[in-house]
C-alpha positions, 0 to 999 in steps of 0.5 A, a space after each residue: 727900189 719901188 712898190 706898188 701896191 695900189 692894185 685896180 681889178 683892170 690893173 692885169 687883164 690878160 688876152 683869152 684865148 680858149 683852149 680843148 681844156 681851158 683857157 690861154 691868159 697872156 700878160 702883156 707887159 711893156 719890158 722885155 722878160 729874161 728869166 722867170 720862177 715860181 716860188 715854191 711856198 703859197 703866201 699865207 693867203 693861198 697865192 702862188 708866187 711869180 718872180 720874173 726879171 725884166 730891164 729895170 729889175 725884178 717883178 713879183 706877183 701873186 695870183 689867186 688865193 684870198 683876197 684882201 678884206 675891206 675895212 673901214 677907214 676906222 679899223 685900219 690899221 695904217 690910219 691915225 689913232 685917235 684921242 685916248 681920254 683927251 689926249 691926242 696921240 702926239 702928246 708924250 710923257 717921259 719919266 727919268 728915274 736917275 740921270 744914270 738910265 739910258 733914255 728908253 729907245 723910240 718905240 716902233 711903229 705898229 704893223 698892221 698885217 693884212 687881212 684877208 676874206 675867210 674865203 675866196 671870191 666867188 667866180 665871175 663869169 666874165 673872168 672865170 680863172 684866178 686874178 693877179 691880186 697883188 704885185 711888187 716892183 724891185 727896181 735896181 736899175 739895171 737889167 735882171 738876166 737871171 732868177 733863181 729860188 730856193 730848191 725844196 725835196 718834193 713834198 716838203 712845201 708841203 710841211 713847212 717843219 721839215 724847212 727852213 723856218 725862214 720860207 715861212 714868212 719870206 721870199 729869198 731869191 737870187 738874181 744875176 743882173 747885166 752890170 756884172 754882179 749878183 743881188 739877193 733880194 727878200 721880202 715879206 711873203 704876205 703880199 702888200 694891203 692896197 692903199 699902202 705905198 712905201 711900207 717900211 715892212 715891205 721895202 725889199 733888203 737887197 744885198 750886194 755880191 761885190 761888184 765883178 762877180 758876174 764877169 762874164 755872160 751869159 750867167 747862172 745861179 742856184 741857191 739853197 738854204 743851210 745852217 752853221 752850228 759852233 766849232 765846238 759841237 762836235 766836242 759837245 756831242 761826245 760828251 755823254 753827261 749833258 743829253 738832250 739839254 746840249 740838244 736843245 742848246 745847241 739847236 738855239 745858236 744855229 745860224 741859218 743862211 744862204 749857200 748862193 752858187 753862180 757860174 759865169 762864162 769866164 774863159 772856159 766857165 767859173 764856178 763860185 760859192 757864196 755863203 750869206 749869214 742871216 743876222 737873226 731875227 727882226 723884233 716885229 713880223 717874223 722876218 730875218 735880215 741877212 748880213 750887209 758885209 761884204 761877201 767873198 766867194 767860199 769856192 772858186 773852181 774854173 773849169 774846162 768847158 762851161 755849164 748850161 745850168 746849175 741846180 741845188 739838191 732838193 734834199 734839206 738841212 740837216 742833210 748832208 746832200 743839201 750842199 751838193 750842185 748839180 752842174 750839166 754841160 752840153 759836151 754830154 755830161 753831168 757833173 755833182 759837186 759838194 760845196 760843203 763836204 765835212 771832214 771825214 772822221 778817222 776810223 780804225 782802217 784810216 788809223 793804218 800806217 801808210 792812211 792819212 786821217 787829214 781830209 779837211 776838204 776844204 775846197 770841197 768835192 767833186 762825187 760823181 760824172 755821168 755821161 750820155 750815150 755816143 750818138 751814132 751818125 753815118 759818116 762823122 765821128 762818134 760824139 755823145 749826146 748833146 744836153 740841154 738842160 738837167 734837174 735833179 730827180 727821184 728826190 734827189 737820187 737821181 738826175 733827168 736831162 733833156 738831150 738836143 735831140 728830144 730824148 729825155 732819160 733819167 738816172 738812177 745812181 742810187 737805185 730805188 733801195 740804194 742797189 747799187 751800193 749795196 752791189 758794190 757797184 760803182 756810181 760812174 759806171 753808169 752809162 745808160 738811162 733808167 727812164 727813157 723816153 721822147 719828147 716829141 714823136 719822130 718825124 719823117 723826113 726826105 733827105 735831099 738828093 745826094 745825101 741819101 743814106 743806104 744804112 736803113 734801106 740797103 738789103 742784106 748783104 747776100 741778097 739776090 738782085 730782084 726788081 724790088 732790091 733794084 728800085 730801092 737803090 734807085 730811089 735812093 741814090 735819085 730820090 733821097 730815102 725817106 728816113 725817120 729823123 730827131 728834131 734838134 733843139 739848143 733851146 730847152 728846159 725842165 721843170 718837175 715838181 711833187 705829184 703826192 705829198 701823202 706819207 702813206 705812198 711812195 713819192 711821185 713826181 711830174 714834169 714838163 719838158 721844153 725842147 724847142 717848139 714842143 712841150 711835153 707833160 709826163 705825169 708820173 715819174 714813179 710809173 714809169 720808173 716801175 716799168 723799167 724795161 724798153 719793152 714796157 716803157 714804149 708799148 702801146 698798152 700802157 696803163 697809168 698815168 701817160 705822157 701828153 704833149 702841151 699843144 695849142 699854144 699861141 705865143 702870139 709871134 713871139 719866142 718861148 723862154 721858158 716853162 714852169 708849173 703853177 698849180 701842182 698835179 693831182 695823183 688821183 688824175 689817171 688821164 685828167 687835165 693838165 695842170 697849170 702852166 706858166 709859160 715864158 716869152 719875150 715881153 709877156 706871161 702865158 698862162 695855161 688855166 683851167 676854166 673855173 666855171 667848167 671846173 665847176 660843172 664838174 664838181 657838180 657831175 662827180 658829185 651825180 656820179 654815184 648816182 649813174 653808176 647805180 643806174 649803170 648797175 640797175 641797167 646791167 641787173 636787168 639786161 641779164 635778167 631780160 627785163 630791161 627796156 628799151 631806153 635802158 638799152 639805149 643807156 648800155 649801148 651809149 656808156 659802151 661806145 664813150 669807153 670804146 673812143 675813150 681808150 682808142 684816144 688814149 692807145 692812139 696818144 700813147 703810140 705817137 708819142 713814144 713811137 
C-alpha cells in the first residue's frame, strides 16, 4: 500500500492529437491496465474520479475540477503549532481527580482537509483541456484483473439524499486480483493536499474476501450499497401506538453495508454473494469503516455455463430491486437474480388448505430469463444470437445487450407504464427487442468461390430462364455473390449513463457501445424508445437526437479494453458534440475531450446569437417588403445554403448508420 501525493503540473502530460471535434489526450503509463471504471460521484471539488487496476494494484485519479489553494507555510494545517502563551505545544499538563478515573484517552490528530481555489484555472492555451491534479497508489502486490464501482439509478448522483450517505464522503470499490481473492479498497473522496505523504486519514482500508474466493479466472464482480435494519422491526411497524418516533428509532440503528457479487470460472461458472457490514462511523472526517471479520459468502450458485458479466440494479435502498443481479452469458441469454428477496407474507389466498405460508428464500431467487432471437444461417443449425455484454436500462426496468453480430436491442419487460403487468402478460414471454438498432453499418462483402449463397440472389421459384436470370446464376456459382454481412465481435462492452436529472422531464438516458473496432454513441435512449416501430427507428427522417459512430480514434497499435463516460451529456444537445469519453488500451488511458478554447469561443457565439437571428428577421422583414440590399441578400442566401448541407449531413449520417 502506497501514496503519492506530491503532484508536479509535468507529472501527467498527455499526447495530443487533434481530432474534427476536440482533441485525443493518451496517458502512457509504465504497467499494463486490465480493467478500468469512472466513479459515479465528483470529489467535493468537482473532479471526476478514474479507477483503473494494473500489475502491482489499483490507481486512482482525479482530473479537473478546482484546484488546490496555495497557503502559506503558517496556515497549513499539517505544519507544527507553535508556542501558545510561552508554552511550547510539546509541554503537557494532566490533572487526576481520583485514582478511580480512567486516564482521558490521547487525544487525536487534527485533520486538515484541503482547501480549494473558489474557482477553476483559467485556460492555458498550451493545455487547453482539464489536468490530472491528483493521484492515489494502492498497492497490493499482486496484479488487479478487475474493477468494480457502485451502481447508481440515473439521475440519483445527482442527489446525493436519495443514496447512501456513504458515496458522499468515499470511494468504495471491489477488485478481483490474480492470486485468487477478492479485495474491498475505500478511501477519502476528497483527494490528497500536495505535499502530504503517508496521511493517516488517507491510507486505503482494504479488506480481505478470504483467500480462494477467485478460484478460477477469468472473474467478475459488481457491488451495490444495502442496508439491514433489526429482526424485530417488522413487530414494530405493527404496532400503531409508537408513529413516527419508532420511525425515527429504527432509522438511527440501520447498518449500511456492501452487497459484493463475484462470478468465477469454476467449472461451468460459480456465482457468490457477499455481504460486508460497515461498523459505524469514524470520530474525525465523515468516513465509515467496514468490519475486518472474516467474510464468508451468503449465496453460492453454480451454474450450467458461465457469465461474460454481471451488473447490480441502479434502483437504491430502500428498493426491493437494489439486490437484484444481472447475469448475461453468451449462449443468448440474460438472466435476473435477487440476492436478498424477502420472505413473502401470508395472505388470505396463501391461508388456503393445500398453500404453504413458509417461503423464507433463504438461497435467494432467480425472476426472470430473457432470450435473444434464433440467427438464421444457411446451412447450420438454428442457434440464438451470441451476447457480448448486457446493463441494465430504462432505470432499471429494462435490460440493453450488445450482441457478436453488432445488433444491439433493448428489453422492456415492464413497459413504460408496467403494461405488461397490468395485461397479465408474462415477462418470459418476452422474445424480441423493444429498441433495436446497429452498431456499425452493414458491410459488403464477396464470398469466396465455392461458397456462394443463392438465397439473396436466386429468382423466384417459376421465373421463366432469361439472359438476366441465366448471368445471376453464373455469377454465383463462379464468382461468388456480393452479399451484405455482420461483422463478428467476442470483444465489447456497454456503458450508459444519465442524460437528464431534471424532475419535471421524464428520465433519459445515453449510451456507448464498443464492438470490436467500432464505437457507437446513442445519445438518447427515451427517443428512440418513443419510436417503438421498425419503420420509424430505421427511416431516414428521423428528428432528435440521432446515433453517431465515435471515429478518429488513435489507439497508437494498441488493443481497445474498454470504454466509459467521463463527462455526462447535455439533453438540450440535438446534434451537439459528443461528450467525453475514457478509452481503455493496453498500457495507456485515451481521452476524448473537448477543446476548452474552442469551447470558449462558443459560449461567446451563442451569446451573439440572439443578435443574428434579429438580424436574420430584419433580413427576411425586408426581403418581403423589397427593401433589402444587396448585402442583406448575400446573408439570406448564406444561412440557406449552411442549413441545406446541415440536414443532408445529418439525413446522410442517419441512413449509413441504421441501414
Amino acid at each position: 500500500m502506497g501514496l503519492q501525493s506530491d503532484m508536479s503540473r509535468g507529472a501527467f502530460d498527455p499526447i495530443i492529437h487533434p481530432r474534427p471535434d476536440g482533441l485525443q489526450l493518451s496517458y502512457q503509463f509504465p504497467h499494463r491496465i486490465y480493467d478500468s471504471k469512472v466513479y459515479p460521484v465528483q470529489s467535493p471539488n468537482g473532479s471526476t474520479v478514474i479507477i483503473y487496476g494494473h500489475d502491482f494494484g489499483i490507481r486512482i485519479l482525479w482530473r479537473g475540477g478546482k484546484n488546490f489553494k496555495k497557503e502559506n507555510p503558517q496556515q497549513n494545517g499539517w505544519a507544527e503549532k507553535g508556542a501558545v502563551n510561552g508554552v511550547e505545544s510539546s509541554d503537557s499538563i494532566m490533572i487526576i481527580d481520583s485514582d478511580d478515573e480512567e486516564p482521558p484517552s490521547p487525544p487525536q490528530p487534527e485533520i486538515a482537509l484541503p482547501v480549494f481555489e473558489d474557482n477553476e484555472e483559467e485556460i492555458d492555451p498550451s493545455r487547453p483541456f482539464e489536468n490530472i491534479i491528483q493521484y492515489l497508489d494502492v498497492k497490493l502486490g499482486t496484479k488487479v484483473l478487475g474493477v468494480a464501482v457502485p451502481s447508481i439509478l440515473p439521475g440519483a448522483a445527482q442527489f446525493l439524499n436519495s443514496i447512501s450517505p456513504i458515496l458522499s464522503s468515499m470511494i468504495v470499490v471491489t477488485v478481483v486480483c490474480n492470486d485468487s481473492s477478492a479485495r474491498v479498497v475505500t478511501v477519502p473522496l476528497t483527494p490528497p493536499p500536495l505535499g502530504v505523504a503517508g496521511a493517516e486519514y488517507w491510507k486505503p482500508h482494504i479488506v480481505s474476501l478470504g483467500e480462494g474466493s477467485v478460484q478460477g479466472l477469468p472473474a467478475t464482480t459488481a457491488l451495490t450499497f444495502t442496508c439491514q435494519r433489526p429482526k424485530d422491526e417488522d413487530s414494530n411497524r405493527r404496532s400503531q401506538s409508537r408513529g413516527r418516533a419508532m420511525k425515527a428509532a429504527s432509522a438511527s440503528v440501520e447498518i449500511w453495508g456492501i452487497l459484493i457479487a463475484i462470478h468465477t470460472a469454476d467449472g461451468s461458472g460459480k456465482l457468490s454473494i457477499y455481504r460486508v457490514p460497515f461498523t459505524g462511523e469514524t470520530a474525525q472526517g465523515n468516513l465509515y469503516n467496514l468490519s475486518t471479520e472474516p467474510q464468508f459468502p451468503i449465496r453460492q450458485h453454480f451454474l450450467k455455463s458461465p457469465a461474460s458479466s454481471i451488473s447490480f440494479s441502479p434502483c437504491q435502498y430502500p428498493s426491493d430491486r437494489h439486490s437484484q443481479l444481472l447475469l448475461s452469458f453468451t449462449d443468448g441469454s440474460v438472466k435476473v437474480y435477487s440476492c436478498l428477496s424477502r420472505p413473502q407474507s401470508p395472505t388470505l389466498d396463501r391461508k388456503r388448505p393445500g398453500i404453504s405460508t413458509e417461503m423464507n428464500d433463504t438461497r435467494g431467487r432467480w425472476l426472470i430469463t430473457l432470450y435473444t432471437e434464433f440467427d438464421q444461417l444457411p446451412g447450420e443449425v438454428p442457434r440464438r444470437k451470441s451476447i457480448v455484454d448486457a446493463k441494465w436500462a430504462l432505470g432499471g426496468k429494462g435490460v440493453i445487450a450488445l450482441l457478436s453480430n453488432g445488433e444491439w436491442g433493448v428489453w422492456d419487460f415492464e413497459g413504460s407504464h408496467g403494461e405488461i403487468i397490468q395485461q397479465g402478460r408474462s415477462p418470459s414471454s418476452l422474445d424480441s427487442f423493444a429498441i433495436a438498432g446497429r452498431v456499425s453499418p452493414l458491410e459488403r462483402t464477396a464470398r469466396p468461390q465455392g461458397h456462394a449463397d443463392l438465397s439473396e440472389s436466386k429468382p423466384p421459384q417459376f421465373a421463366p430462364l432469361t439472359p438476366s436470370t441465366r448471368r445471376i446464376r453464373e455469377d454465383a456459382l463462379f464468382k461468388g455473390t456480393s452479399n451484405i454481412t455482420a461483422q463478428h465481435a467476442t470483444r465489447g462492452g456497454i456503458c450508459i449513463v444519465p442524460s437528464n436529472q431534471t424532475w419535471d422531464q421524464p428520465a433519459d438516458e445515453s449510451v456507448l457501445l464498443w464492438h470490436g473496432a467500432r464505437n457507437t454513441y446513442i445519445p438518447s435512449l427515451f427517443s428512440l424508445r418513443n419510436k417503438n416501430n421498425k419503420q420509424g427507428l430505421f427511416s431516414n427522417n428521423q428528428t432528435g437526437p440521432q446515433p453517431a459512430l465515435v471515429e478518429n480514434i488513435n489507439l497508437l497499435g494498441e488493443i481497445q479494453k474498454g470504454i466509459h463516460f467521463l463527462s455526462l451529456p447535455k439533453s438540450n444537445s440535438k446534434h451537439g458534440p459528443i461528450p467525453t469519453i475514457l478509452i481503455t488500451a493496453e498500457h495507456r488511458l485515451i481521452i476524448l475531450a473537448k477543446n476548452l478554447l474552442d469551447s470558449a469561443e462558443t459560449g461567446l457565439k451563442s451569446q451573439s446569437q440572439g443578435e443574428n437571428s434579429v438580424v436574420e428577421e430584419n433580413d427576411q422583414t425586408m426581403l418581403q417588403r423589397g427593401e433589402l440590399d444587396l448585402t442583406g441578400m448575400g446573408r439570406v442566401l448564406a444561412g440557406m445554403t449552411v442549413g441545406g448541407e446541415a440536414s443532408f449531413n445529418r439525413g446522410i449520417q442517419g441512413s449509413s448508420l441504421f441501414s
